[in-house]
MARTI-466819 format. One record per residue (C-alpha): x, y, z. Coordinates in steps of 0.25 Angstrom, whole numbers, plus 5000, padded with zeros to 4 digits. Layout:
+------+-------+------+
: east : north :   up :
+------+-------+------+
:    X :     Y :    Z :
...
+------+-------+------+
This chain:
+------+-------+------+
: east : north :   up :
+------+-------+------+
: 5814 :  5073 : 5143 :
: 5806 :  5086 : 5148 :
: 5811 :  5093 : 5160 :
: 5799 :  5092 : 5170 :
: 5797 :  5106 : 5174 :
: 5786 :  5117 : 5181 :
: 5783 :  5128 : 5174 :
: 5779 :  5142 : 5177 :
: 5765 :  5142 : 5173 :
: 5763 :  5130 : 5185 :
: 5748 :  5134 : 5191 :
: 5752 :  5128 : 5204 :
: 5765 :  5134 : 5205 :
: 5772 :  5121 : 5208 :
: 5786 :  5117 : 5204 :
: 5780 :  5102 : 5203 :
: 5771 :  5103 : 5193 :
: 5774 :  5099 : 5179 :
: 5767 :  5108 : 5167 :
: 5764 :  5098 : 5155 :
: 5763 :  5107 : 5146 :
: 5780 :  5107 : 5147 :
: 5781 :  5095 : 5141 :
: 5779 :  5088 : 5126 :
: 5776 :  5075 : 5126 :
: 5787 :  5066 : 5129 :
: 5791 :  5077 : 5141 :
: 5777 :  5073 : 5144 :
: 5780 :  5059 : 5146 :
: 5791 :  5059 : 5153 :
: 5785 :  5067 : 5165 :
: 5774 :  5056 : 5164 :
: 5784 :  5046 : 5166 :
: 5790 :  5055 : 5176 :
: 5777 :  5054 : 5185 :
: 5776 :  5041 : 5184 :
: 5768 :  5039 : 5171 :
: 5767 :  5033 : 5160 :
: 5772 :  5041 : 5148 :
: 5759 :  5039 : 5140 :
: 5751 :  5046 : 5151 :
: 5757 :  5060 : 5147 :
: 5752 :  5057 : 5133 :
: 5739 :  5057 : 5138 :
: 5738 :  5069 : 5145 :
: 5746 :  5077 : 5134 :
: 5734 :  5075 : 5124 :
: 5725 :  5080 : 5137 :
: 5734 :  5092 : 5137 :
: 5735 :  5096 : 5122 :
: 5724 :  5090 : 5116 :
: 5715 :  5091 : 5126 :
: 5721 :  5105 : 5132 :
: 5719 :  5099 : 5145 :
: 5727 :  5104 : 5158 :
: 5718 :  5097 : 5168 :
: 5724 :  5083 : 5170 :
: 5712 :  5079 : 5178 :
: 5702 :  5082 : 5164 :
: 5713 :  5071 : 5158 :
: 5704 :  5060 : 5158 :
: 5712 :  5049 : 5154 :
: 5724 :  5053 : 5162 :
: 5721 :  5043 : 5176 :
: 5715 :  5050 : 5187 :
: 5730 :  5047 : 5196 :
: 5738 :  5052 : 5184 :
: 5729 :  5066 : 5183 :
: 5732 :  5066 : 5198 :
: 5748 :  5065 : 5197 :
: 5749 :  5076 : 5185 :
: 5739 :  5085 : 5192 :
: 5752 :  5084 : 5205 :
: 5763 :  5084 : 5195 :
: 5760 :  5093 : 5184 :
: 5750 :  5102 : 5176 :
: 5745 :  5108 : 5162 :
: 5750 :  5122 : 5164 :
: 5748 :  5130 : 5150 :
: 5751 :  5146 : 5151 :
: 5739 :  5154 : 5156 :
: 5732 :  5163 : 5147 :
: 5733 :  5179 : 5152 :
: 5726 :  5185 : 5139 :
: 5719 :  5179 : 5126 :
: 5717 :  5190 : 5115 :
: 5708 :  5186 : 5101 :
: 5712 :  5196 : 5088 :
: 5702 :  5199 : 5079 :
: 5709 :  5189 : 5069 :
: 5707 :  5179 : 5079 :
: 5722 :  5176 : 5083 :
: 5722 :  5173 : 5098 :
: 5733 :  5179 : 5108 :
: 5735 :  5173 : 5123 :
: 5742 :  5178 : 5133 :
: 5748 :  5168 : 5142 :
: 5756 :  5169 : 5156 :
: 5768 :  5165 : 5159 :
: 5776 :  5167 : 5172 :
: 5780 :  5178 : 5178 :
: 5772 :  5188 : 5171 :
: 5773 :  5185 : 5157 :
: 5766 :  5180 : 5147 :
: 5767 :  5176 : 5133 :
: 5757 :  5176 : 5120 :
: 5751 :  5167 : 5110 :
: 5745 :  5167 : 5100 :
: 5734 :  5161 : 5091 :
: 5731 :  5164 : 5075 :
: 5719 :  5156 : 5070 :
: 5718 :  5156 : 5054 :
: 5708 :  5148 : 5046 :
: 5717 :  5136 : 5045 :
: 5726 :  5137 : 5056 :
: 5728 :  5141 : 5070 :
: 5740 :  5144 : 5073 :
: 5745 :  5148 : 5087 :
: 5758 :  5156 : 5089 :
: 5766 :  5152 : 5104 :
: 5776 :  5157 : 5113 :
: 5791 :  5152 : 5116 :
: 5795 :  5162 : 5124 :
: 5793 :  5173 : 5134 :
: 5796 :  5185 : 5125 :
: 5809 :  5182 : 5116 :
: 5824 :  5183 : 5118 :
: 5827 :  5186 : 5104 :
: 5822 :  5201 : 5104 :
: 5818 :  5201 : 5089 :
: 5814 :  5217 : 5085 :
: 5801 :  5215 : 5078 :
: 5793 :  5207 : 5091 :
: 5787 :  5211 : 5102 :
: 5791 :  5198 : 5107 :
: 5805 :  5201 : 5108 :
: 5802 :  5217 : 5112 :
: 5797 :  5211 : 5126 :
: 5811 :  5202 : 5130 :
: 5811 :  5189 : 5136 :
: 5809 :  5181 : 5147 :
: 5809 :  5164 : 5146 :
: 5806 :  5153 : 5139 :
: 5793 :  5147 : 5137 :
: 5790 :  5133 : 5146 :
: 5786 :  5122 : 5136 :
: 5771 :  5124 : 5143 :
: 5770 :  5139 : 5140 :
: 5773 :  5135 : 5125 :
: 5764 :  5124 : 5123 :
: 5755 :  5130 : 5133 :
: 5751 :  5141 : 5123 :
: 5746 :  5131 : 5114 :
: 5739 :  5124 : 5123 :
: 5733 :  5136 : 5128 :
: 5729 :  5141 : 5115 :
: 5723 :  5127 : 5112 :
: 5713 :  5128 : 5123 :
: 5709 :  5141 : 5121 :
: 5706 :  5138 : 5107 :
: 5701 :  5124 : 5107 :
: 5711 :  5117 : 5099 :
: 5709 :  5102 : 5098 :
: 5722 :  5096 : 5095 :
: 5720 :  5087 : 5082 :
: 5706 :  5093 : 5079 :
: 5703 :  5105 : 5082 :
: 5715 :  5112 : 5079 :
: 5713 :  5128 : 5083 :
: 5728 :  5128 : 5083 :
: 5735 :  5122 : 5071 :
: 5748 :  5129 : 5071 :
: 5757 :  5134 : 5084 :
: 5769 :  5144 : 5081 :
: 5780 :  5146 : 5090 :
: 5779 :  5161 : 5086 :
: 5776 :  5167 : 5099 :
: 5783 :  5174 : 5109 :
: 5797 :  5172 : 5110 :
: 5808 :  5162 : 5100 :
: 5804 :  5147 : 5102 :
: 5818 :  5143 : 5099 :
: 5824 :  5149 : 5111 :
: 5814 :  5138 : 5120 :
: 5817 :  5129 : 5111 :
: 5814 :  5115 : 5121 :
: 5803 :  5121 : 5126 :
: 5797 :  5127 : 5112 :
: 5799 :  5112 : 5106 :
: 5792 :  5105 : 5117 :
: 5780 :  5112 : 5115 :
: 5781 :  5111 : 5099 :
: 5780 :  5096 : 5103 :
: 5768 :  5098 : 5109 :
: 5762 :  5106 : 5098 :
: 5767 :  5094 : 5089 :
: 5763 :  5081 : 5097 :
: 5750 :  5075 : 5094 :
: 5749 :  5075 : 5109 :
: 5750 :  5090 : 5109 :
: 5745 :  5098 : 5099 :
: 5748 :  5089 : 5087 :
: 5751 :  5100 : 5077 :
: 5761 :  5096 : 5066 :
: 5775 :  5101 : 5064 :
: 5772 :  5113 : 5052 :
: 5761 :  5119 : 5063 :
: 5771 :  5120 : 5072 :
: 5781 :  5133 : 5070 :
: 5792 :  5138 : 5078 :
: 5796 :  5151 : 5074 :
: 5811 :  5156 : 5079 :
: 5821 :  5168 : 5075 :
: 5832 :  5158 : 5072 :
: 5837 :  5151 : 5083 :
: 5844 :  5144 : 5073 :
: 5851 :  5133 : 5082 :
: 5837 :  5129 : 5087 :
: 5832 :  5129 : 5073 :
: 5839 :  5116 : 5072 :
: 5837 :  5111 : 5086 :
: 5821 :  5113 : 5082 :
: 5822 :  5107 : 5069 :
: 5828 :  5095 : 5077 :
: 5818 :  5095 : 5090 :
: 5805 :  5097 : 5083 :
: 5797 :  5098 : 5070 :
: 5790 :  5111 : 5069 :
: 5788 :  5122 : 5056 :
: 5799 :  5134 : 5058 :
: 5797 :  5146 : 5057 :
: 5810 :  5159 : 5057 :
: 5807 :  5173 : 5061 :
: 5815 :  5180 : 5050 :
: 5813 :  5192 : 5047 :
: 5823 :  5197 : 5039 :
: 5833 :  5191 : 5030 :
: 5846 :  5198 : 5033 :
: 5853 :  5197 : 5047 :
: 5854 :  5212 : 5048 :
: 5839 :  5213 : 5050 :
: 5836 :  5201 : 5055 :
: 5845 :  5204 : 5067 :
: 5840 :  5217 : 5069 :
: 5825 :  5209 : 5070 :
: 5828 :  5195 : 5075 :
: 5842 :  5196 : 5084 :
: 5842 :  5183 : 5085 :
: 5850 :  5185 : 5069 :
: 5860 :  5189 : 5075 :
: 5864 :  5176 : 5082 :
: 5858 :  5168 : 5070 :
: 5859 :  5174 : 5057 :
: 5849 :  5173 : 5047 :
: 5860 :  5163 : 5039 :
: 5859 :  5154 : 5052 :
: 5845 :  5154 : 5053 :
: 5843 :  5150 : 5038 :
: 5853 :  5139 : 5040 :
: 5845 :  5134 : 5051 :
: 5831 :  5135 : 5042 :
: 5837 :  5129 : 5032 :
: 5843 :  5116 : 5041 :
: 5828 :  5116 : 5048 :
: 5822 :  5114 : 5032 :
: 5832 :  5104 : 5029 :
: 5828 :  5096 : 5041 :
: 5813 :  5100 : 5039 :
: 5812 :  5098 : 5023 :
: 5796 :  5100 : 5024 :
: 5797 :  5112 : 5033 :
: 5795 :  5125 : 5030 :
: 5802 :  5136 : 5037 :
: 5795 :  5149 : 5038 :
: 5802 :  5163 : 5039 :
: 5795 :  5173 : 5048 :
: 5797 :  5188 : 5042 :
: 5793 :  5199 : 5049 :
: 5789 :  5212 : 5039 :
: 5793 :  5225 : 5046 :
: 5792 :  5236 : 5039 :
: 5806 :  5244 : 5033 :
: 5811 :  5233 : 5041 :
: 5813 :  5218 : 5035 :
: 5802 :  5223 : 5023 :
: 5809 :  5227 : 5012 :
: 5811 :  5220 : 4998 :
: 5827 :  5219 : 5002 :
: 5822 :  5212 : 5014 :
: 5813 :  5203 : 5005 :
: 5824 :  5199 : 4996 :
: 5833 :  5195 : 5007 :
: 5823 :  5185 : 5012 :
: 5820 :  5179 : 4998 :
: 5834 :  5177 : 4997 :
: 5834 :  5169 : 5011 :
: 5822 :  5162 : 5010 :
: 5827 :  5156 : 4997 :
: 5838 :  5147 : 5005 :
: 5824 :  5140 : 5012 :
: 5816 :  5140 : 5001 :
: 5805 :  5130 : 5005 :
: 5802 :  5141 : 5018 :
: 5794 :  5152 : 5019 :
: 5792 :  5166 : 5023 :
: 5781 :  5172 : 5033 :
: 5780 :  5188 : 5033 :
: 5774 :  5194 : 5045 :
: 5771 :  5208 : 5044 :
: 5775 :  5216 : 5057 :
: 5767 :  5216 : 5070 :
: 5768 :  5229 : 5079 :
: 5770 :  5229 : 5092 :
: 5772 :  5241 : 5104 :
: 5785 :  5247 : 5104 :
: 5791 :  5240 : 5090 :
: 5798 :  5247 : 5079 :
: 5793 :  5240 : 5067 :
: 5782 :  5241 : 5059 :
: 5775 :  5230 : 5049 :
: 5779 :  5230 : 5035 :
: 5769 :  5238 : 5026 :
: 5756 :  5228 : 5018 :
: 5763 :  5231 : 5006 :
: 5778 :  5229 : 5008 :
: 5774 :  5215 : 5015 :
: 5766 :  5210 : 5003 :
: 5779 :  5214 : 4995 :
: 5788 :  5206 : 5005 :
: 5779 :  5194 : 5004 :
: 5778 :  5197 : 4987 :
: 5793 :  5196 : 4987 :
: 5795 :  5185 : 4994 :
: 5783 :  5178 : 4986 :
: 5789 :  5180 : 4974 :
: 5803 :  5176 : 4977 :
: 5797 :  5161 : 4981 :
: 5797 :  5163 : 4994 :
: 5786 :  5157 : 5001 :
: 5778 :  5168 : 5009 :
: 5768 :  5171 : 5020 :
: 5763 :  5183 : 5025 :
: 5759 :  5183 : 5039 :
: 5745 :  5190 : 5043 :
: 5746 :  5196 : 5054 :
: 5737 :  5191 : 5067 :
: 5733 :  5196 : 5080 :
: 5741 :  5208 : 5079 :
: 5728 :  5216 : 5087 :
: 5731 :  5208 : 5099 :
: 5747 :  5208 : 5098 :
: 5747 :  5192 : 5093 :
: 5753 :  5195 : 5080 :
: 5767 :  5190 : 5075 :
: 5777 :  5199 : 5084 :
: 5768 :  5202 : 5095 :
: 5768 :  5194 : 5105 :
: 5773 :  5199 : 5118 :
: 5765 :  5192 : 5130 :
: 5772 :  5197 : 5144 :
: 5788 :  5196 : 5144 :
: 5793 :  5199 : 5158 :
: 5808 :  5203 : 5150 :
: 5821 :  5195 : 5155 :
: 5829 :  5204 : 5144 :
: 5830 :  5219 : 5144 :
: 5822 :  5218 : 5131 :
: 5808 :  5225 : 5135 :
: 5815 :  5236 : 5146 :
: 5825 :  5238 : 5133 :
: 5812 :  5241 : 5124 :
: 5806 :  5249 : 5133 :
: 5817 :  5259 : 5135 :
: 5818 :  5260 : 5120 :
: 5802 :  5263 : 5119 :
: 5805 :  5272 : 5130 :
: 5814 :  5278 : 5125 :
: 5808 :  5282 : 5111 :
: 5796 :  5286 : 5118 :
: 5804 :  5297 : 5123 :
: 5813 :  5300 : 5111 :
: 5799 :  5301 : 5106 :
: 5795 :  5314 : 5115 :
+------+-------+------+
């Protein structure tokens, strides 16, 4: 049963009221019943809310005229308010959306000619400090609330005029955004519930990714809680690097987290994993490197690989792969039978591109003063 709970995005400020947002469907029942209604009631008003994208309860009018009363007293549809909408020239969409306290996360839109695929938000910034994103350079401060999840969707469906079940403007969601969905894990697979339920955005099970680093305990826990695509930020194929990239390595090697891929594809025999790779230039580039994810990749053999050349950001150390040496990668890969995509990149001239996202982080770590001192501290070594 869902804990019934105010969250901070409350426009009346009142510890009473209820955001519907936080709940999935049978969380949304049971506060029915909990007001004294029947259960089938919330049913209703959920396709108000996802289908419709309606937050008014009195436009819900089929809900009773006493019942819009009651749930206008006890509760309310609070998605995350837009600060800042930016359009690229490819057409990929970026929004800026408050949270408390000053800070602010980022989604993302990437419309192509058969899909539209929006990339969300788990976290406030990210714990696990990963070198290559600009995430992880701006610390961590909490957990996304189930309704600043699924509020991004449903923000993003208003805006553009998607009609659950028929006009379908987004077909795909990602939980690629700021922060690692696996960390807020009850809250991230209630809002996948609602992306899943008929109810809520109806969208099938393969147009539904969660992308993690290798929590690999909570691999099994999501294989069990929830049926959604996978999808492992890699990067490289040999601890060494990998823990220099992702520190999370170090606590779960790359063996572990192979082990967990491999119990999620025996469970899921018509899934397909996809390995998320990172190209950086002198970095994780190289033919060696190549080789060493061929010879990994043939343990999951029905999974595949996506390259994603490097995005830039202020103050990093890396640079993206060169044209050539990331046709090579792919080349090798290809011809070695290993199933490979190569990412285009989108939205990198307004910072919405794979790596970038960074919104407003109000640091609980030492992470950003950390970052700054070291810039400083080149700058002058620099002089």
């Amino acid at each position: 049963m869902n804990q019934v709970i105010a969250t901070p995005s409350d426009p009346t400020g009142s510890v009473a009221k209820v955001n519907l947002l936080d709940f999935d469907r049978q969380g949304l029942r049971d506060f029915f019943t909990q007001i004294g209604e029947k259960p089938y009631r919330a049913e209703q008003v959920m396709k108000w809310i996802y289908h419709d994208l309606e937050d008014d309860f009195e436009n819900m009018t089929d809900v009773g005229k006493a019942l819009r009363a009651k749930l206008t007293e006890v509760c309310y549809i609070g998605a995350p308010k837009t600060l800042l909408d930016k359009a690229a020239t490819d057409g990929t969409h970026k929004w800026l959306l408050g949270m408390d306290s000053g800070n602010a996360i980022e989604t993302v839109y990437i419309p192509e000619p058969t899909r539209g695929t929006l990339c969300v938000s788990s976290q406030i910034g990210c714990a696990l400090n990963c070198s290559f994103c600009s995430t992880g350079a701006q610390g961590f401060n909490r957990n996304l609330s189930t309704a600043e999840i699924i509020g991004q969707v449903w923000v993003a469906a208003k805006y553009l005029g998607n009609i659950t079940h028929q006009n379908r403007r987004i077909t795909n969601v990602v939980m690629m955004g700021m922060g690692e969905p696996l960390a807020n894990f009850e809250n991230v697979v209630r809002a996948m519930r609602l992306m899943r339920d008929d109810l809520g955005f109806g969208l099938a099970a393969k147009r539904v990714t969660l992308s993690t680093a290798g929590m690999v305990p909570l691999i099994d826990q999501l294989s069990d809680a929830i049926d959604v695509s996978l999808a492992v930020s890699l990067h490289a194929a040999n601890d060494e690097l990998r823990t220099e990239l992702v520190p999370i390595n170090k606590r779960y090697p790359i063996a572990e987290l192979l082990a967990a891929c491999q119990r999620w594809v025996a469970r899921k025999p018509r899934t397909s994993i996809t390995f998320e790779y990172t190209l950086m230039k002198g970095i994780n580039d190289r033919p060696e490197h190549a080789r060493q994810l061929i010879k990994l990749m043939r343990k999951l053999p029905t999974c595949k690989v996506n390259l994603i050349p490097f995005n830039p950001f202020p103050g990093t150390r890396y640079e993206r792969s060169d044209s050539n040496d990331i046709r090579d990668f792919q080349t090798q890969l290809l011809n070695a039978g290993v199933l490979t995509m190569l990412r285009r990149t989108r939205g990198d001239d307004i910072d919405a591109a794979c790596g970038q996202l960074a919104g407003q982080v109000t640091d609980r770590t030492r992470r950003s003063a950390d970052l700054r001192k070291r810039h400083d501290e080149e700058a002058l070594h620099a002089i």
